[in-house]
NUKOL-178685 format. One line per 5 residues: number of its first residue (from 1); their letters; for each residue x, y, z of C-alpha. Coordinates in steps of 0.001 Angstrom, whole numbers. Example, Ala and Ser with C-alpha at 12.3 -4.5 7.8 and 13.67 -1.06 7.14 Angstrom:
<pts>
1) as) 12300,-4500,7800 | 13670,-1060,7140
</pts>
This chain:
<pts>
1) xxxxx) 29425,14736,2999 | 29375,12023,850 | 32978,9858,1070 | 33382,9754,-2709 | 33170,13723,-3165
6) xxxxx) 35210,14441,-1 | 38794,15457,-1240 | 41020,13984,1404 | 44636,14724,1796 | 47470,12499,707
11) xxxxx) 51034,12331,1665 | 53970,11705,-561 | 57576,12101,174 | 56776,14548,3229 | 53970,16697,1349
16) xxxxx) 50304,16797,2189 | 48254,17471,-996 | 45009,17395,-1811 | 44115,13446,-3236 | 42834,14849,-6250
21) xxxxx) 46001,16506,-7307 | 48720,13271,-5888 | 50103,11911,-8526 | 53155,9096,-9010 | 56188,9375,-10811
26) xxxxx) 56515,8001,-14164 | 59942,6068,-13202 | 58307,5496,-9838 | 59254,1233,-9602 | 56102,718,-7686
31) xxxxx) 54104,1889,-10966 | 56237,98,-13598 | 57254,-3176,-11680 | 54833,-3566,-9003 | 58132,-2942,-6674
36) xxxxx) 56773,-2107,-3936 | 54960,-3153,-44 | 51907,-1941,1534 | 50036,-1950,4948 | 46618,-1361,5294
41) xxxxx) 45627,-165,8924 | 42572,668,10724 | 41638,3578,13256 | 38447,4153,15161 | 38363,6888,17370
46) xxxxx) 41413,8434,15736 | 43379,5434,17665 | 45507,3288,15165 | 44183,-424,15459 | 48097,-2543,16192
51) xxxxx) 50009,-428,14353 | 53301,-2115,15860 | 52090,-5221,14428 | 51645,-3731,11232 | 55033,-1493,10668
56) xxxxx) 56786,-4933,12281 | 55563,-6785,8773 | 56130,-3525,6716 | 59728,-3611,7614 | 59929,-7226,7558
61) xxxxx) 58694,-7312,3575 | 61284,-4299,3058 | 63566,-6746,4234 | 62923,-9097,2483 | 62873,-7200,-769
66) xxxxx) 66003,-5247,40 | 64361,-2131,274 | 65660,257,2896 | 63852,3103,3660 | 65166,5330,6451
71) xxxxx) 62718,5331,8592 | 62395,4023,12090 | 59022,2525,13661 | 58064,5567,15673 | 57978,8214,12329
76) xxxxx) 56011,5908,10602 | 53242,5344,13412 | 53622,9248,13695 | 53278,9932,10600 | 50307,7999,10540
81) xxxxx) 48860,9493,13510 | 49027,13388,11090 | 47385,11846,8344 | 44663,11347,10635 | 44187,14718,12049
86) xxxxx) 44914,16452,8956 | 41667,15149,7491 | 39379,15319,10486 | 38445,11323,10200 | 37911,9770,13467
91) xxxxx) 37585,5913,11731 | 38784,4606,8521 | 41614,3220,6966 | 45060,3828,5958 | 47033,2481,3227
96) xxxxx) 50937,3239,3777 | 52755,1759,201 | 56592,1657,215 | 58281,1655,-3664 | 61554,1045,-3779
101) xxxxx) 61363,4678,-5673 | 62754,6458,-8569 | 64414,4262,-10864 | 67570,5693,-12095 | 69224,3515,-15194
106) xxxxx) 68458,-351,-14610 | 65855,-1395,-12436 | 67928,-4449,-11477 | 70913,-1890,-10058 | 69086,466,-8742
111) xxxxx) 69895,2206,-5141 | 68001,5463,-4666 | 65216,6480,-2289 | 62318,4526,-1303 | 58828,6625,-1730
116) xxxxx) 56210,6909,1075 | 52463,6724,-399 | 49376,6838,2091 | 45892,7156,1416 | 43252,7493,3717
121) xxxxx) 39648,6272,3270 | 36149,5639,5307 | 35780,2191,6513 | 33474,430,3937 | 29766,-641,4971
126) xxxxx) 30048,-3984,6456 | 27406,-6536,6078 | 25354,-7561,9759 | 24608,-10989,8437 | 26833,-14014,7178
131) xxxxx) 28240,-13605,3276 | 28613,-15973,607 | 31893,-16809,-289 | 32894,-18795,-2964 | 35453,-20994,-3928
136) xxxxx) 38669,-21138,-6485 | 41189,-22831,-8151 | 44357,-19852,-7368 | 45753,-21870,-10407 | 43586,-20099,-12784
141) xxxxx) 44323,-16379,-11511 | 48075,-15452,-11549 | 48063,-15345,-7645 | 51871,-14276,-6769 | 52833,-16286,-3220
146) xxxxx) 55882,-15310,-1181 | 56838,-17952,1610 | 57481,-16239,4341 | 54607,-13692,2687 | 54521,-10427,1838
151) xxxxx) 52068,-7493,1343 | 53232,-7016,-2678 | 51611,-4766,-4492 | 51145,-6665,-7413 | 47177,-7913,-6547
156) xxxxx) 46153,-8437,-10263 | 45025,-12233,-9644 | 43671,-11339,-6506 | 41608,-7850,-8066 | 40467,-10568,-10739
161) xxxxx) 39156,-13184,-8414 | 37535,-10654,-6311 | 35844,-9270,-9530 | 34562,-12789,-10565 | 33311,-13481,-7302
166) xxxxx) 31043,-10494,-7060 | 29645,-11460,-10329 | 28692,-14482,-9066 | 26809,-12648,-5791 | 29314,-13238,-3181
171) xxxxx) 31273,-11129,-1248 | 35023,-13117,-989 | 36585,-15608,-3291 | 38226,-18163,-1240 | 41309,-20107,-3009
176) xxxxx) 42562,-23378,-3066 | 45683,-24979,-4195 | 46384,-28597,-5211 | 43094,-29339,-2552 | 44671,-26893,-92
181) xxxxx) 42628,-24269,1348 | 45086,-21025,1339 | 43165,-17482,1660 | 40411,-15124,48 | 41694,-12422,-2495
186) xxxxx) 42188,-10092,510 | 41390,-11691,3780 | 41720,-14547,5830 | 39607,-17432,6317 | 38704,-19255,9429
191) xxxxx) 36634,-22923,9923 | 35461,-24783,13104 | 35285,-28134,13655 | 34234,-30256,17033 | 34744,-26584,18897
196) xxxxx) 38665,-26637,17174 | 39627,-23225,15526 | 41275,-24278,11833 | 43132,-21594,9839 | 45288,-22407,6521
201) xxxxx) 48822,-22380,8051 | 52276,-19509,7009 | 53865,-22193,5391 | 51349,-22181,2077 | 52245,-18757,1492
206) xxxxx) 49316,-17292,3410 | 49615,-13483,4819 | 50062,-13203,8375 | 46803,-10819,8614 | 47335,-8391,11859
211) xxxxx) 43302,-9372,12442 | 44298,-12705,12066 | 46766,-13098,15301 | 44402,-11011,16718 | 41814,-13554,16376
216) xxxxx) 44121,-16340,16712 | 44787,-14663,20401 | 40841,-14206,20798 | 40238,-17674,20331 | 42643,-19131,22640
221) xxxxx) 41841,-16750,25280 | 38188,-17992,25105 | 39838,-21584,25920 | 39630,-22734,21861 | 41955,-24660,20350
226) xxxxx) 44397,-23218,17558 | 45104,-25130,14646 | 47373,-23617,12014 | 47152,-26903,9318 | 46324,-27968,6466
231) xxxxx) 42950,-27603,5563 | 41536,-29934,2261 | 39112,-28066,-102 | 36928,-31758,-270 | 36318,-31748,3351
236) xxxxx) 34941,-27548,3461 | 31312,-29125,4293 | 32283,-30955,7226 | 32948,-28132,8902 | 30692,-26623,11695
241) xxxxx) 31398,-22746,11135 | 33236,-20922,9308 | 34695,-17066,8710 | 36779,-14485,7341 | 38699,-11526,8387
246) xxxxx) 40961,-8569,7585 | 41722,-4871,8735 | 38892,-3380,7304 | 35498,-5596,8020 | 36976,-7695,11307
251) xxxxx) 35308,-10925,11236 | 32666,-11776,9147 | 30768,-15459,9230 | 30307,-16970,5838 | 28381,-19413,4011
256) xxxxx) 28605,-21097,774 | 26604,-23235,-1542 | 24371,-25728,32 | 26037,-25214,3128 | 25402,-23165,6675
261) xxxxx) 25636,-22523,10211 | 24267,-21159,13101 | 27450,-19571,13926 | 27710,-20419,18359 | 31075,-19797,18636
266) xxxxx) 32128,-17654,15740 | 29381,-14478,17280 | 31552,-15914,21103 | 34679,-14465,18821 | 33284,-11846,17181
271) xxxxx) 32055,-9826,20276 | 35045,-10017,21704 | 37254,-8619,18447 | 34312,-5909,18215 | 34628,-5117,22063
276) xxxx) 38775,-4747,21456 | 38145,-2983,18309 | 36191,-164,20031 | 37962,53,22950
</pts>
């Protein structure tokens, strides 16, 4: 059956109901204020793909916003773990949102419940070849950075960029920031230079993607070095290789403009994430 017509379910607030009929709250602070944190997290073979890692930055964004939801690590994997039997998918992706909840008087006072959201989805088709990416100034999108990051829910400037890039036939915008490379609109990105692995480092605001550390792990497993720098948007063509990653497509090589690869070490990486991936 096609993935658009199937009617998953979804859970809110303990209920399963059909996706069709979930709705949100009107007051919900998550719909009026953006108030809220998500996780997105991958299964194949109805096995959850680091979900420690994942609930251990959920709760650490909660934190960080003051949110407390009453929920320990284990009923949240759990809980998880149902949404994946209940609708029969043995890969795809979760979504887990936390809003701070019903807001009750002032939004600035407020102390009720937090709300649990999670949608479940196939895993996109993901390109077998390198994708274009292309390349922004975050400046003119209204990009929201935390430092230490968080997964907020407010992704306008990101939806916009990714919007603008697909009109322009790639698949990722990639940003920069006063000549700083920082991230795409929803992954990470990845160079190497002279057999060195370079990665835009925490301390720009960048998300510490789950596949990221995986990768980061990957690499210096494989006997690569690790640099988590600063990486100048002028110097992008001296690079040797270069790619992206996130939850849903794993690593991806990419090209730009007038520039290429033959991609050695990033397909060394690859297999290996794919090989962990599927087992």
């Amino acid at each position: 059956m096609n993935d658009k017509l199937k009617d998953y379910k979804a859970y809110i607030n303990g209920n399963f109901v059909d996706e069709k009929d979930a709705t949100v709250l009107f007051n919900d602070a998550g719909f009026l204020y953006g108030d809220g944190i998500f996780e997105t997290i991958r299964f194949d073979n109805k096995k959850l793909f680091s979900p420690k890692k994942h609930i251990k930055r959920l709760k650490s964004g909660l934190s960080l916003m003051n949110i407390n939801l009453m929920k320990n690590n284990i009923d949240l994997i759990d809980l998880l773990k149902r949404m994946i039997d209940i609708n029969s998918l043995d890969s795809g992706l979760l979504r887990l949102m936390i809003t701070r909840g019903k807001i009750i008087g002032s939004p600035w006072s407020f102390n009720g419940s937090p709300n649990i959201y999670i949608k479940i989805r196939k895993i996109s088709t993901i390109p077998q070849t390198p994708v274009k990416v292309v390349f922004f100034n975050e400046k003119k999108y209204p990009i929201i950075r935390f430092n230490p990051a968080i997964k907020s829910m407010n992704y306008i400037g990101n939806m916009r960029a990714k919007n603008d890039a697909e009109n322009l036939d790639a698949y990722e915008p990639v940003f920069y920031n006063n000549n700083l490379i920082t991230e795409c609109a929803i992954r990470n990105i990845f160079f190497i230079k002279n057999k060195k692995i370079l990665t835009p480092s925490l301390d720009l605001g960048v998300l510490p993607g789950v596949m990221r550390n995986t990768i980061i792990e990957i690499s210096k497993s494989l006997g690569y070095k690790v640099n988590e720098c600063h990486i100048k948007y002028d110097n992008i063509n001296t690079m040797n290789e270069a790619f992206i990653s996130s939850t849903g497509i794993g690593l991806l090589p990419v090209h730009w403009d007038n520039w290429n690869s033959n991609y050695e070490i990033t397909k060394k990486i690859k297999k290996c994430l794919d090989d962990k991936i599927s087992n």
